[in-house]
Structures are given as C-alpha cells and as structure tokens.
C-alpha positions in Angstrom: 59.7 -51.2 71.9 57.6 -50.3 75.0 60.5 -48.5 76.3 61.0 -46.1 73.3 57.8 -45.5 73.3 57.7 -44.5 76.8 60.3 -42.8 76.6 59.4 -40.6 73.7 56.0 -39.9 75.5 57.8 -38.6 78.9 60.0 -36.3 76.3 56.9 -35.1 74.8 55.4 -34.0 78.4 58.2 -32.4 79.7 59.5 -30.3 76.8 59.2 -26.6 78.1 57.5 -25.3 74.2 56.6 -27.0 70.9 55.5 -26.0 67.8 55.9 -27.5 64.1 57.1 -24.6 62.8 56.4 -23.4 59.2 60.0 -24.9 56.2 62.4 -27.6 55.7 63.4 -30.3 58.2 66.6 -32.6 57.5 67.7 -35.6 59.5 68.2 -39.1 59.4 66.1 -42.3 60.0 66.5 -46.1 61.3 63.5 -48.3 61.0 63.8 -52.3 62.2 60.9 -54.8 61.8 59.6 -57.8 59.6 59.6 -58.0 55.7 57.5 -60.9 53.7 56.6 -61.5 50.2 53.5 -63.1 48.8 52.8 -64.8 45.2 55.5 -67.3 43.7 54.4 -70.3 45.3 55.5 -69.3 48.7 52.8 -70.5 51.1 54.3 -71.0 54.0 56.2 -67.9 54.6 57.9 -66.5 58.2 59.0 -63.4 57.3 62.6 -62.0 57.7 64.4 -59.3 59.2 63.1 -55.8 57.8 65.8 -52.6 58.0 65.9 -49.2 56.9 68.6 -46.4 57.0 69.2 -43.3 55.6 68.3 -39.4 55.4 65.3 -37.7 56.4 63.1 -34.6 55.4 59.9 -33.2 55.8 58.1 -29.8 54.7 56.2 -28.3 56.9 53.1 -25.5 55.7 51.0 -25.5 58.8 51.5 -27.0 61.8 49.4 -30.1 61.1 49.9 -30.4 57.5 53.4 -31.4 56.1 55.3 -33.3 53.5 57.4 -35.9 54.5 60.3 -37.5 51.8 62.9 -40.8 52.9 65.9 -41.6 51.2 66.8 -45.0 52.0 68.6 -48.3 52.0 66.4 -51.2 52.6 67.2 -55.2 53.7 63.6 -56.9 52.9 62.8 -61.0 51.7 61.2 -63.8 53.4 62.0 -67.1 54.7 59.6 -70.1 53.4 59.1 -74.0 53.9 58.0 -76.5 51.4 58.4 -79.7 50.3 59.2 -81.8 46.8 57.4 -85.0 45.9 58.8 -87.2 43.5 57.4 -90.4 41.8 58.6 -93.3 39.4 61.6 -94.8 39.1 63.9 -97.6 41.0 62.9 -95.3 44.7 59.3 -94.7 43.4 57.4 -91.9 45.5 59.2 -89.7 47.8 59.0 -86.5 49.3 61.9 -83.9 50.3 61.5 -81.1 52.5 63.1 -78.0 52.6 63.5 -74.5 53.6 64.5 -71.4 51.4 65.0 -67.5 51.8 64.8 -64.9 49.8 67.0 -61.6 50.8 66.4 -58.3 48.8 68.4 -54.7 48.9 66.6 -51.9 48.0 66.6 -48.1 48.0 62.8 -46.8 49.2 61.7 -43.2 47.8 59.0 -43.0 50.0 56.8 -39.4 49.9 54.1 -38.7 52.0 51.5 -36.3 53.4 52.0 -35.8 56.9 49.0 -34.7 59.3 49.4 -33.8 62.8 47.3 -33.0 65.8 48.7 -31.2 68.7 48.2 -32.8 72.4 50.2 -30.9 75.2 53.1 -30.6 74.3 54.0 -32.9 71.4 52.1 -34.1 67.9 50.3 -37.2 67.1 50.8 -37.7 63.3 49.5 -40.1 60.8 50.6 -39.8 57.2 50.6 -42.4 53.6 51.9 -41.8 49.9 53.8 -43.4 47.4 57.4 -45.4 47.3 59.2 -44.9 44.7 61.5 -48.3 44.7 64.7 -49.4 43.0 65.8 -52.7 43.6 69.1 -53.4 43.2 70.2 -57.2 44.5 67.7 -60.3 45.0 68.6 -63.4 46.6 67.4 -66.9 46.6 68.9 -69.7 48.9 66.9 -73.2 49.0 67.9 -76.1 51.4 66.7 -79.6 51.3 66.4 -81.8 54.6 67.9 -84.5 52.3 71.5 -84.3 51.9 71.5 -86.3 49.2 68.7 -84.7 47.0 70.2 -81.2 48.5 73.6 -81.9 46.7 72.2 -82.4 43.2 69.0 -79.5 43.7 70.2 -77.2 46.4 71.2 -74.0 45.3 73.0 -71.5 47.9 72.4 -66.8 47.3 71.2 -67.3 43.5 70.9 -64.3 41.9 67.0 -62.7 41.5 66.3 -61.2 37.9 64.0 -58.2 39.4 62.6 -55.1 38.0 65.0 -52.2 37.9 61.8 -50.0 39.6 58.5 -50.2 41.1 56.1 -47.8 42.4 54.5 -48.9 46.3 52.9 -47.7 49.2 54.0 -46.5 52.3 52.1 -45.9 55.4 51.8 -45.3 59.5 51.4 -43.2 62.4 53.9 -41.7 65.5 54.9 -39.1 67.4 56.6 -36.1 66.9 58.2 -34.7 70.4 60.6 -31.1 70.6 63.8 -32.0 71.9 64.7 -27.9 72.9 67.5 -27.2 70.8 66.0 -26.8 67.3 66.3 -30.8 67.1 62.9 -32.7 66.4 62.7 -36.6 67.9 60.0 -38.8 66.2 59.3 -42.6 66.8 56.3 -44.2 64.4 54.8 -47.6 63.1 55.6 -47.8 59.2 54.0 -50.3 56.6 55.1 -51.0 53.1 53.9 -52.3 50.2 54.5 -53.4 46.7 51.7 -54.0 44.5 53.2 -54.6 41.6 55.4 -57.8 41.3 59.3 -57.3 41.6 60.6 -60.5 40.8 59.6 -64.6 39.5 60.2 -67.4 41.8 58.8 -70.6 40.6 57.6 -69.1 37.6 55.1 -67.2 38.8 55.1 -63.2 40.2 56.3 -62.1 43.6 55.7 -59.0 45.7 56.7 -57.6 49.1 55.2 -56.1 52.3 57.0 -54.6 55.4 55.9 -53.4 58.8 58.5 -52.0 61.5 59.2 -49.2 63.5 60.9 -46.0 62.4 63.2 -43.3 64.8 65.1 -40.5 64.3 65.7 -37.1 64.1 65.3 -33.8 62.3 67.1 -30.5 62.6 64.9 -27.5 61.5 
C-alpha cells in the first residue's frame, strides 16, 4: 500500500500541467480491503476479504467541486467464532465450538459529491454520498470443531434470504494525479456502510461495513 501511495505522490510532482477540467470523466475502478457485518449474533467477527470492480465516472463543474458515480461488483461477509452448549441427556453438558462465514455478492451504486483542493501539481479530494445496493447471492458456511456434532449440525454455502435492495453510505478521501495524456490516475481510502439490515442470521438482523482502498483511472 505504501508503495502506491508513493508512487502516486511522485506522479503527482512531476506531471508537467494539471487541472480538473470542467465535463464527464469515464474509467474503471478496483478497490481491495476488509468487509464485516454486525447484528445476528456474531460477536466475535474477523472480517473477510473486501473487493470491488467495475466502471467509473465523475462530473466535474469546478475544479474542486464534482460528482462522482461507481458501478460495481462487490465480494463482502465476515468470518465469526462461536460456540454451542448443550445440556441433558445420557452426555449431559457439553460445549462445541465452531467457526462460520458468511460470503455476500453485491452490485454497489455508490454517488457522491466530490471536493478537491489543488497542491502543486495534483488534487487532494475528500468526497461521501449514498450507495444504492442490490444484493444478489448470500452465503452461510458453519463448521463445528466436533466431527461428530459437525455431521448432524454443520451446514456447508447455505443460501442467505436477503433483501433485493438497500440504500448505504459510502465514504473516503485520495488523490487525484494528471497522467499527461488526457488520462486521470486516482488512489483513495473508501468506507462503506449499510445501515439498514440485509439479511437474518440466527434470527435476528444483519448489516455490513467495508473499508479498502480504491485505484484506477479516468479518461476525460
């Protein structure tokens, strides 16, 4: 991560002009990161793998104020450790451990306001807005330590009943650098956020967060 960064800085110093100029950008964006999800019982959560890909755009009216809309295919969940007690019977109390994960695909809308400051010869940049989110697969693994109790409660990629749509938030701050050729480089720090639950895990209401960062391009 350093080494993007770096990198994106030294573009940004030795680019011979630069200037957000006023229309429509178009390009494409990858993000990578860390996805969890809060509510359902899941209190001991690690967080999973968090990826993005897809297109691009922005709007630009001034050169420090902008619009800024994502089309894109998102891998969120969580991973999450627990543990079952059981009482009665021939065995009388026990307890079973085990770990689970949860794995969701997603397509993100996400629309923001984009504000910019010039330094030198690139843009600092912080923008937020809505997420417009449609989720289309949920997954649910959960494995007991127990091989035994594993093979009769176990359950391996169980389908999620989620909501067809939910509207979120979406967040962060980067750089925007001039690559000289009409192309325009950016690297930034993203969060995301549902605030309204997506799916039911153990009966009760679940919702997800991301964080990662974002690069790409745009052609003006």
């Amino acid at each position: 991560m350093k080494k993007i960064l770096v990198f994106a800085l030294l573009l940004g110093l030795t680019a011979s002009s630069f200037a957000q100029d006023k229309g429509f950008y178009y390009g494409t964006r990858v993000s990578l990161g860390e996805s969890d999800m809060t509510g359902g019982e899941l209190n001991n959560t690690t967080g999973k793998l968090f990826w993005q890909v897809g297109g691009a755009s922005a709007y630009q009216f001034h050169e420090n104020i902008g619009i800024t809309a994502d089309f894109l295919l998102s891998g969120k969940g969580t991973k999450n450790t627990d543990e079952v007690k059981t009482s009665g019977g021939i065995f009388g109390n026990n307890t079973y451990p085990y770990a689970e994960k949860i794995s969701l695909l997603t397509g993100d809308v996400p629309i923001a306001l984009k504000l910019s400051l010039r330094i030198q010869k690139m843009y600092l940049k912080v923008y937020g807005g809505p997420s417009i989110n449609f989720q289309f697969a949920g997954f649910h693994t959960r494995e007991y330590d127990d091989e035994n109790y594993n093979d009769k409660n176990g359950f391996n990629n169980s389908e999620l009943e989620l909501e067809t749509m939910n509207l979120g938030w979406m967040y962060g701050a980067g750089v925007d650098v001039d690559a000289g050729d009409g192309r325009l480089f950016f690297l930034d720090f993203r969060l995301g956020n549902s605030p309204n639950d997506i799916t039911t895990i153990n009966g009760k209401g679940v919702r997800n967060s991301y964080m990662g960062l974002s690069a790409g391009y745009l052609f003006h």
